[in-house]
C-alpha angles and dihedrals in degrees: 000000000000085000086052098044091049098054085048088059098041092054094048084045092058090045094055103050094043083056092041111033093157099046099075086180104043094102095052089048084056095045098054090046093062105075097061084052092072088058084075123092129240082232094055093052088047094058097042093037112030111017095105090041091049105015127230104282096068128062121230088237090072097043082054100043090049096050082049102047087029085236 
């Protein structure tokens, strides 16, 4: 998981700065923005993200869980 995790990082890492050349701290800005944003709930994202896509009446759980399953 931590080999994972790094090459995650690495590779955002990469992207940012390709965007952002000149903003040498723009990708530790994003990483320590990242831990509040597991406070949010799926729910909460559903409904600012994806309400108009799914609706209101189906979690994105389930959309995930059927594109995963192919149900």
């Amino acid at each position: 998981m931590e080999t994972l995790q790094g090459h995650t990082q690495l590779k955002l890492s990469e992207y940012v700065t390709a965007l952002h050349p000149r903003d040498p701290l723009r990708f530790a800005h994003l990483l320590l923005s990242l831990p509040p944003l597991r406070n949010v709930r799926p729910r909460v994202v559903t409904q600012l993200f994806f309400r108009d896509l799914i609706g209101e009446a189906v979690g994105m759980e389930e959309i995930l869980q059927q594109m995963l399953l192919g149900e």
